[in-house]
C-alpha positions in Angstrom: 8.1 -62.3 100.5 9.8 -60.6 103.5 8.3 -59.6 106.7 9.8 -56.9 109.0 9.1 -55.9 112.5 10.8 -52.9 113.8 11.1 -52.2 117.8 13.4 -50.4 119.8 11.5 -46.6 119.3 10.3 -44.7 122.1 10.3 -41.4 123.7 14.1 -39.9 124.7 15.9 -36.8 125.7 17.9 -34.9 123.1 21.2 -35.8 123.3 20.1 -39.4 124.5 20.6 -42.5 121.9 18.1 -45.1 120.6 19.1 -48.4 118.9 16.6 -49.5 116.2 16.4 -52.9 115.0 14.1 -54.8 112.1 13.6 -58.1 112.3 13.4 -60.0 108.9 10.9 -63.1 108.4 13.7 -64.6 106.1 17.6 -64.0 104.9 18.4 -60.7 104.4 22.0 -61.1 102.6 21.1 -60.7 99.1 18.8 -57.3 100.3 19.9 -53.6 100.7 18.6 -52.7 103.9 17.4 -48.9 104.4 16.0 -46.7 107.2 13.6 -44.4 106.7 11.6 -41.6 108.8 8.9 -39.8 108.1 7.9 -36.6 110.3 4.5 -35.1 110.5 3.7 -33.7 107.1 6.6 -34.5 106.1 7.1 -36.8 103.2 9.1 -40.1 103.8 13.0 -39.6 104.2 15.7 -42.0 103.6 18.3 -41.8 106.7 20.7 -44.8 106.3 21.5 -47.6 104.0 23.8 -50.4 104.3 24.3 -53.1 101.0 24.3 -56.9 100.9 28.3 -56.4 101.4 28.0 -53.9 104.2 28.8 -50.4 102.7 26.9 -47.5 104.1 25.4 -44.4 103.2 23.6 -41.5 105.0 21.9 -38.3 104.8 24.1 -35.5 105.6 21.8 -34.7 108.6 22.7 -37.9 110.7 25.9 -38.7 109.1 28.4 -38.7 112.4 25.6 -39.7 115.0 23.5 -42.5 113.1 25.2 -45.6 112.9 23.5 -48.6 110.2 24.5 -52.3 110.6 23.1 -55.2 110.0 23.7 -59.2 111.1 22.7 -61.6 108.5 23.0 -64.8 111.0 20.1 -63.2 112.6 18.4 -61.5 109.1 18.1 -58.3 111.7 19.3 -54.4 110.4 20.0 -51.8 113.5 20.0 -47.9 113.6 22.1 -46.8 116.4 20.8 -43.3 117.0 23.1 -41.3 119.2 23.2 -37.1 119.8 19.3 -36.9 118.9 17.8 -33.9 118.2 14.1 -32.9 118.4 14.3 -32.5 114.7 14.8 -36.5 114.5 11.5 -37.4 116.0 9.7 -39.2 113.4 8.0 -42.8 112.7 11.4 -44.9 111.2 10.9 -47.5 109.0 12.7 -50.0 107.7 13.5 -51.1 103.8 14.6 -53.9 102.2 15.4 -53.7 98.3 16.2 -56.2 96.1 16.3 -55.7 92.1 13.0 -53.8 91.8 11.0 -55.6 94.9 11.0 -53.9 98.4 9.5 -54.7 101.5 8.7 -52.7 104.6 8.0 -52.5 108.0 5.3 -50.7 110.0 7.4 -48.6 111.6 8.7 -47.6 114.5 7.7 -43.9 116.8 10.9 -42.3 118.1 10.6 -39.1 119.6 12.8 -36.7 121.0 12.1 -34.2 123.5 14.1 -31.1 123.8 
């Protein structure tokens, strides 16, 4: 079992930048760690994910201003968030995956005002 605890959201300018981070309970190096947002009526959107040996992927819509790592001394995952856009106000979540088990956080508001 894995607890996470996300922080870092809040209310910024578009164009400002955010850093995200998620806390795990335990290690984290065996787990894919994912970020995910989820907009008003919208359904639940996976932004960023980094693996267990650090490779990254992102949705085309953030790729070049989101920015996933993670630091597995201190079991934590981060979502720098630079150039935002109104259209990236959501509550962000994060993921952690392993085999077929996954854990999640309670997520985290960010919102951008234009």
């Amino acid at each position: 079992q894995v607890q996470l605890v996300e922080s870092g959201g809040g209310l910024v300018q578009a164009g400002g930048s955010v850093r995200l981070s998620c806390a795990a309970s335990g290690s984290i190096f065996r787990f894919i760690m994912r970020w995910y947002r989820q907009a008003p009526g919208n359904q639940r959107e996976l932004v960023a994910a980094i693996s267990n040996i650090g490779v990254t992927n992102y949705v085309d819509s953030v790729k070049g201003r989101f920015t996933i790592s993670r630091d597995n001394a201190k079991n934590t995952v981060y979502l720098q968030m630079d150039s935002l856009k109104p259209e990236d106000t959501a509550v962000y979540y994060c993921n952690a995956l392993i085999l077929s088990y996954q854990y999640w956080g309670q997520g985290t508001q960010v919102t951008v005002s234009s």
